[in-house]
N, C-alpha and C positions, 0 to 999 in steps of 0.2 A: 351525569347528574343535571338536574334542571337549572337552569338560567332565571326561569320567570318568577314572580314572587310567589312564595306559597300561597296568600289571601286569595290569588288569582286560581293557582292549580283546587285549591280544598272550595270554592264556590265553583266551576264546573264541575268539580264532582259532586259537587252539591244536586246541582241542575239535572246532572243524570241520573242520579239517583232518583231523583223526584221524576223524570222523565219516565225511568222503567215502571217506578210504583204506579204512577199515572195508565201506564199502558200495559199494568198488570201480567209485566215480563222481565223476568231474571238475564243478564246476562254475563255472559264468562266466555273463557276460550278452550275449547277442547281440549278434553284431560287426554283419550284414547284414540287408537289409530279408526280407534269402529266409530265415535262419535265423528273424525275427520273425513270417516266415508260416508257417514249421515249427512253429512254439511255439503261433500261434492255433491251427492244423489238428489240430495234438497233442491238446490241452483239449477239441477238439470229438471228437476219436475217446476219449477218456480219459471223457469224459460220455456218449456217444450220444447228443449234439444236432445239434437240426434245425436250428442257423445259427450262427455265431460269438461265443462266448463273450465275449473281447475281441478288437478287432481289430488286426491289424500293426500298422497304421499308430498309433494310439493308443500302444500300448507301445511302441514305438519312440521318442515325443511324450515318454513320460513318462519313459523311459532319458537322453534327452536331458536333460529338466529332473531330473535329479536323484531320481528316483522310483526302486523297489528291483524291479526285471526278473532274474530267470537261469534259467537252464534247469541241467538235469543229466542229463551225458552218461555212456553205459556203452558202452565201445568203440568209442568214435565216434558211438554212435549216441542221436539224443534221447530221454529216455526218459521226461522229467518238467521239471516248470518251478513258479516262484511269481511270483508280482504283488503290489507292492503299493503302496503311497501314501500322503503324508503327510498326517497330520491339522494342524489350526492350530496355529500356531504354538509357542506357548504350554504345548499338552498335551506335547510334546515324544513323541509317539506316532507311530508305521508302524503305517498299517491294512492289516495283510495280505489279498487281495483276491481271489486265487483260488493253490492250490495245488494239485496233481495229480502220481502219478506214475501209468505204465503198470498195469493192473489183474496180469499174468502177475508183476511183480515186487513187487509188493506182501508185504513180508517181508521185502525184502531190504536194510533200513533207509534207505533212500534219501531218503525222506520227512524222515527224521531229522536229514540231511546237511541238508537243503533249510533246514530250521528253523533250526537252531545256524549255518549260514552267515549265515543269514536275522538272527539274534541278533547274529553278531561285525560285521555291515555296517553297523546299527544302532547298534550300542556305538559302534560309531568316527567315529559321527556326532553323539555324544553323545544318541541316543534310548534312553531307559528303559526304554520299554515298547511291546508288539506287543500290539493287538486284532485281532480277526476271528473270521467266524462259523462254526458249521459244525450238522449238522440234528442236532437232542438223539439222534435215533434209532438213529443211527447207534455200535453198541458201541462201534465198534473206533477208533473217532475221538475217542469220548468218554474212554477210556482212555489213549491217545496223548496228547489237550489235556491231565488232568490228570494223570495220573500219571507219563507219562515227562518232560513238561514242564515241569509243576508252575504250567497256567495255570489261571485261576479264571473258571467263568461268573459276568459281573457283569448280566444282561439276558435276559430271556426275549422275542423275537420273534415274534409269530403270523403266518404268512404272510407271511415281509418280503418276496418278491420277486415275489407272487406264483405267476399258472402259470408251471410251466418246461417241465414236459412231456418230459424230456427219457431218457434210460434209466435212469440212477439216482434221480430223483425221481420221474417216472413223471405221473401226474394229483395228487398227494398236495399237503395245503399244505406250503408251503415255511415253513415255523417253523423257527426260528434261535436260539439261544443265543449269543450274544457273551460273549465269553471276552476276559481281559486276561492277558496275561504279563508281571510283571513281573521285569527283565532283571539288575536286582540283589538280586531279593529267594531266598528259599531254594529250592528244588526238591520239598521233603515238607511234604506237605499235612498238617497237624494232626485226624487224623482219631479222636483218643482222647478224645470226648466223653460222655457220660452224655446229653445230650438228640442224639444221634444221630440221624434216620431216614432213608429212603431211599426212593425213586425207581427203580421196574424198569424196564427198557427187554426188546425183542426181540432173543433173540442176533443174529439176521440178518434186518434188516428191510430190505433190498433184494431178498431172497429173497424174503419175505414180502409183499411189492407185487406179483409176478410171482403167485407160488403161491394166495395166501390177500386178495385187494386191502382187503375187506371187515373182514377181521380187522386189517391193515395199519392203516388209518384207524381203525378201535377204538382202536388204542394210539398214536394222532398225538394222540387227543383226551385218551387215559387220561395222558399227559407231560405234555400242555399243562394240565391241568387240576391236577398234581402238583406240576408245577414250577413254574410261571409266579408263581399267589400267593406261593408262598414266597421267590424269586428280588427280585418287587415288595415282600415286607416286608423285605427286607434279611436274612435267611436265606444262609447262607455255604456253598457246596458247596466239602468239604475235600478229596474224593476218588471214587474210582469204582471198582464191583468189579465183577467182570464176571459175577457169580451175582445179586447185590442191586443192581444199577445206580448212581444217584448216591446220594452220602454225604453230607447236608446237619446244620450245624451251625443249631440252630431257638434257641438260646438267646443270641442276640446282636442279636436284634430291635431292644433297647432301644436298642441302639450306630446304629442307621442309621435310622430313623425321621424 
Protein backbone atom coordinates (compact mmCIF):
# COMPACT_ATOMS: atom_id res chain seq x y z
CA UNK A 1 0.00 0.00 0.00
CA UNK A 2 1.12 3.46 -0.59
CA UNK A 3 3.06 5.65 1.89
CA UNK A 4 2.63 9.02 -0.06
CA UNK A 5 -0.44 11.30 0.54
CA UNK A 6 -3.32 10.53 -1.63
CA UNK A 7 -3.69 14.55 -2.68
CA UNK A 8 -0.33 13.85 -4.18
CA UNK A 9 -1.15 10.21 -5.95
CA UNK A 10 -4.93 11.60 -7.32
CA UNK A 11 -2.98 15.10 -8.94
CA UNK A 12 -0.48 12.88 -11.02
CA UNK A 13 -3.12 11.08 -11.97
CA UNK A 14 -4.68 14.01 -12.63
CA UNK A 15 -1.62 15.30 -14.87
CA UNK A 16 -1.68 12.11 -16.92
CA UNK A 17 -4.67 11.98 -17.66
CA UNK A 18 -4.69 15.25 -19.01
CA UNK A 19 -1.39 14.35 -20.60
CA UNK A 20 -3.04 11.25 -22.63
CA UNK A 21 -6.07 13.62 -23.54
CA UNK A 22 -3.62 16.25 -24.69
CA UNK A 23 -1.80 13.64 -26.93
CA UNK A 24 -4.96 12.09 -27.93
CA UNK A 25 -3.83 8.54 -26.53
CA UNK A 26 -5.34 5.96 -24.36
CA UNK A 27 -3.18 3.95 -22.28
CA UNK A 28 -3.31 0.64 -20.35
CA UNK A 29 -1.36 -2.57 -19.98
CA UNK A 30 -1.88 -5.54 -22.20
CA UNK A 31 -4.88 -7.68 -21.54
CA UNK A 32 -3.41 -10.65 -24.07
CA UNK A 33 -0.34 -12.67 -24.82
CA UNK A 34 -1.14 -11.28 -28.82
CA UNK A 35 -1.23 -7.61 -27.65
CA UNK A 36 2.32 -8.62 -25.53
CA UNK A 37 3.55 -9.80 -29.04
CA UNK A 38 2.33 -6.46 -30.60
CA UNK A 39 4.33 -4.44 -27.99
CA UNK A 40 7.60 -6.89 -28.50
CA UNK A 41 7.23 -6.51 -32.60
CA UNK A 42 6.45 -2.60 -31.98
CA UNK A 43 10.00 -1.93 -30.16
CA UNK A 44 11.65 -4.03 -32.67
CA UNK A 45 10.13 -1.95 -35.68
CA UNK A 46 10.54 1.52 -33.40
CA UNK A 47 14.50 0.40 -33.27
CA UNK A 48 15.27 -1.33 -36.59
CA UNK A 49 16.53 -4.41 -34.81
CA UNK A 50 17.69 -7.63 -35.87
CA UNK A 51 15.73 -9.68 -32.99
CA UNK A 52 13.51 -8.94 -30.05
CA UNK A 53 14.10 -6.41 -27.75
CA UNK A 54 12.07 -8.04 -24.82
CA UNK A 55 10.23 -10.75 -25.24
CA UNK A 56 6.19 -11.49 -24.89
CA UNK A 57 6.40 -13.82 -22.97
CA UNK A 58 8.80 -12.17 -20.26
CA UNK A 59 6.50 -8.99 -20.05
CA UNK A 60 3.75 -10.62 -19.60
CA UNK A 61 5.99 -12.67 -16.49
CA UNK A 62 6.65 -9.29 -15.27
CA UNK A 63 2.78 -7.67 -15.80
CA UNK A 64 1.90 -10.73 -13.78
CA UNK A 65 4.32 -10.06 -10.90
CA UNK A 66 3.63 -6.74 -10.49
CA UNK A 67 6.30 -4.94 -12.76
CA UNK A 68 5.15 -1.55 -14.77
CA UNK A 69 4.20 -2.81 -18.77
CA UNK A 70 1.63 -0.36 -20.96
CA UNK A 71 1.38 0.37 -24.18
CA UNK A 72 -0.32 3.74 -25.80
CA UNK A 73 -2.82 3.55 -28.19
CA UNK A 74 -3.94 6.34 -30.91
CA UNK A 75 -7.26 5.15 -32.39
CA UNK A 76 -7.05 1.91 -31.62
CA UNK A 77 -4.05 1.43 -32.94
CA UNK A 78 -0.42 0.74 -30.97
CA UNK A 79 1.66 3.28 -31.20
CA UNK A 80 4.18 3.20 -28.35
CA UNK A 81 4.86 1.32 -25.02
CA UNK A 82 7.33 1.45 -21.61
CA UNK A 83 8.79 -1.41 -19.45
CA UNK A 84 9.87 -1.36 -16.45
CA UNK A 85 10.95 -3.02 -13.06
CA UNK A 86 11.62 -3.02 -9.72
CA UNK A 87 14.83 -2.34 -8.09
CA UNK A 88 15.37 -3.79 -4.16
CA UNK A 89 13.60 -3.26 -2.16
CA UNK A 90 14.71 -0.75 -0.11
CA UNK A 91 15.70 1.89 -2.86
CA UNK A 92 11.97 2.20 -3.29
CA UNK A 93 12.90 2.89 -7.19
CA UNK A 94 11.10 1.69 -10.96
CA UNK A 95 13.90 1.18 -13.29
CA UNK A 96 12.42 2.18 -16.40
CA UNK A 97 13.72 -0.31 -19.01
CA UNK A 98 12.78 0.49 -22.43
CA UNK A 99 10.42 3.19 -23.80
CA UNK A 100 9.54 3.93 -27.43
CA UNK A 101 6.90 5.57 -29.39
CA UNK A 102 6.45 5.37 -33.28
CA UNK A 103 9.24 7.52 -35.04
CA UNK A 104 6.14 9.50 -37.62
CA UNK A 105 4.66 10.74 -34.11
CA UNK A 106 7.15 11.82 -32.41
CA UNK A 107 5.94 15.39 -31.40
CA UNK A 108 3.10 14.53 -30.59
CA UNK A 109 3.60 14.28 -26.80
CA UNK A 110 2.86 10.83 -26.39
CA UNK A 111 6.18 9.99 -24.88
CA UNK A 112 5.07 12.57 -22.35
CA UNK A 113 1.67 10.71 -21.54
CA UNK A 114 3.85 7.50 -21.22
CA UNK A 115 6.19 9.13 -18.57
CA UNK A 116 3.66 11.01 -16.14
CA UNK A 117 1.41 7.68 -16.32
CA UNK A 118 4.56 6.10 -15.74
CA UNK A 119 5.09 8.70 -12.54
CA UNK A 120 1.12 8.41 -11.14
CA UNK A 121 1.44 4.23 -11.25
CA UNK A 122 4.59 4.66 -9.32
CA UNK A 123 3.29 7.11 -6.73
CA UNK A 124 0.38 4.87 -6.02
CA UNK A 125 2.71 2.44 -5.19
CA UNK A 126 4.41 4.43 -2.91
CA UNK A 127 7.84 4.60 -5.28
CA UNK A 128 9.66 7.88 -5.27
CA UNK A 129 11.78 7.62 -7.79
CA UNK A 130 12.24 6.43 -11.73
CA UNK A 131 15.97 5.62 -13.00
CA UNK A 132 16.81 4.63 -16.50
CA UNK A 133 19.12 5.22 -19.26
CA UNK A 134 19.23 6.73 -22.34
CA UNK A 135 22.58 7.56 -24.98
CA UNK A 136 24.15 11.32 -23.82
CA UNK A 137 23.88 11.88 -27.70
CA UNK A 138 21.00 11.87 -28.28
CA UNK A 139 19.52 16.12 -28.07
CA UNK A 140 16.36 15.56 -27.99
CA UNK A 141 16.22 12.98 -25.31
CA UNK A 142 18.55 14.79 -23.23
CA UNK A 143 16.15 17.70 -23.32
CA UNK A 144 12.95 15.86 -22.59
CA UNK A 145 15.06 13.80 -19.36
CA UNK A 146 15.97 17.21 -17.98
CA UNK A 147 14.08 19.81 -18.82
CA UNK A 148 10.61 18.78 -19.33
CA UNK A 149 11.10 16.32 -16.62
CA UNK A 150 13.26 17.71 -14.33
CA UNK A 151 15.36 14.14 -14.16
CA UNK A 152 19.00 14.42 -13.17
CA UNK A 153 21.96 12.30 -14.64
CA UNK A 154 23.55 10.59 -11.56
CA UNK A 155 26.08 8.01 -13.85
CA UNK A 156 28.02 8.13 -16.86
CA UNK A 157 28.00 4.55 -18.62
CA UNK A 158 30.69 3.52 -21.24
CA UNK A 159 29.33 1.02 -23.49
CA UNK A 160 26.80 -0.53 -20.95
CA UNK A 161 25.20 -2.94 -23.34
CA UNK A 162 27.52 -3.37 -25.53
CA UNK A 163 27.04 -3.89 -29.61
CA UNK A 164 23.47 -3.47 -30.53
CA UNK A 165 23.92 -2.87 -34.01
CA UNK A 166 20.68 -1.96 -34.45
CA UNK A 167 19.24 1.42 -36.74
CA UNK A 168 19.38 3.82 -34.31
CA UNK A 169 22.56 2.98 -32.50
CA UNK A 170 24.18 1.63 -35.47
CA UNK A 171 28.03 0.10 -34.86
CA UNK A 172 28.51 3.03 -32.27
CA UNK A 173 29.12 2.30 -28.41
CA UNK A 174 26.33 2.14 -26.39
CA UNK A 175 27.30 4.66 -23.49
CA UNK A 176 24.45 5.59 -21.23
CA UNK A 177 23.95 8.23 -18.83
CA UNK A 178 21.48 6.95 -15.97
CA UNK A 179 19.39 9.56 -14.95
CA UNK A 180 17.03 9.68 -11.63
CA UNK A 181 13.80 11.37 -11.34
CA UNK A 182 12.78 12.18 -8.37
CA UNK A 183 8.87 12.01 -8.18
CA UNK A 184 8.38 14.43 -5.31
CA UNK A 185 11.17 16.68 -5.78
CA UNK A 186 10.69 20.05 -7.98
CA UNK A 187 10.58 20.02 -11.90
CA UNK A 188 13.45 23.29 -12.54
CA UNK A 189 16.69 22.57 -12.50
CA UNK A 190 18.71 25.22 -10.81
CA UNK A 191 20.76 26.30 -13.50
CA UNK A 192 21.73 30.13 -12.21
CA UNK A 193 25.31 29.16 -11.22
CA UNK A 194 28.56 31.36 -11.62
CA UNK A 195 30.73 28.04 -11.94
CA UNK A 196 28.42 26.81 -14.74
CA UNK A 197 29.93 24.85 -17.87
CA UNK A 198 28.69 22.80 -20.44
CA UNK A 199 28.99 19.89 -22.46
CA UNK A 200 28.01 20.00 -26.56
CA UNK A 201 26.30 17.48 -28.00
CA UNK A 202 25.37 16.90 -32.02
CA UNK A 203 22.01 18.41 -33.07
CA UNK A 204 21.16 15.13 -34.74
CA UNK A 205 23.45 12.30 -34.15
CA UNK A 206 21.33 9.67 -35.55
CA UNK A 207 21.72 11.50 -38.84
CA UNK A 208 25.10 11.79 -38.08
CA UNK A 209 25.91 7.72 -37.82
CA UNK A 210 24.11 7.44 -41.27
CA UNK A 211 25.82 10.53 -43.05
CA UNK A 212 29.21 11.29 -41.39
CA UNK A 213 29.92 7.60 -39.04
CA UNK A 214 33.40 8.86 -38.53
CA UNK A 215 32.56 12.27 -37.18
CA UNK A 216 29.73 10.44 -35.22
CA UNK A 217 32.31 8.54 -33.11
CA UNK A 218 34.47 11.88 -32.78
CA UNK A 219 31.72 13.12 -30.50
CA UNK A 220 30.83 9.60 -28.71
CA UNK A 221 34.48 10.02 -27.52
CA UNK A 222 34.39 14.10 -27.22
CA UNK A 223 30.94 13.35 -24.47
CA UNK A 224 32.47 10.52 -22.91
CA UNK A 225 35.51 12.14 -22.26
CA UNK A 226 33.33 15.65 -21.13
CA UNK A 227 31.09 14.15 -19.21
CA UNK A 228 31.96 10.96 -17.66
CA UNK A 229 34.97 12.65 -15.16
CA UNK A 230 32.65 15.29 -14.17
CA UNK A 231 29.56 13.06 -13.53
CA UNK A 232 32.31 10.40 -11.42
CA UNK A 233 33.40 13.78 -9.29
CA UNK A 234 30.06 14.42 -8.25
CA UNK A 235 29.55 17.30 -10.74
CA UNK A 236 25.64 18.09 -10.94
CA UNK A 237 23.94 18.44 -14.43
CA UNK A 238 21.05 21.17 -13.65
CA UNK A 239 19.95 21.55 -17.24
CA UNK A 240 20.26 21.15 -21.04
CA UNK A 241 20.04 23.73 -23.80
CA UNK A 242 19.83 22.80 -27.04
CA UNK A 243 22.71 25.23 -28.61
CA UNK A 244 25.37 24.54 -25.63
CA UNK A 245 24.26 20.92 -24.58
CA UNK A 246 24.57 19.83 -20.86
CA UNK A 247 24.54 22.60 -18.05
CA UNK A 248 26.77 21.11 -15.33
CA UNK A 249 27.05 22.76 -11.82
CA UNK A 250 31.24 22.02 -11.21
CA UNK A 251 31.24 23.60 -7.78
CA UNK A 252 29.58 21.08 -5.33
CA UNK A 253 32.42 18.66 -5.78
CA UNK A 254 33.11 19.00 -2.14
CA UNK A 255 29.27 17.80 -1.25
CA UNK A 256 29.92 14.17 -2.95
CA UNK A 257 33.30 13.22 -2.79
Amino acid sequence: MSTIAPAIVTEAEADAEKAGVAAGSVLREPCSIGEFDELADLLVEIWGAPQPLIHSNLMRAMSKAGSYVTAAYVDGLMVGGCVGFHQAPSARTLYSHIAGVRPELIGRKIGLALKLHQRAWALDRGITAIEWTYDPLVARNAYFNIVKLGARPVAYLPNFYGPMKDQINGADDSDRVLVRWDLLGDLVGDAGTDSLTTVAVPPDIEDLRVTEPAEARAWRLRVRDGLQPLLAAGARVVGFDRERGYLIQTDTFGDHR
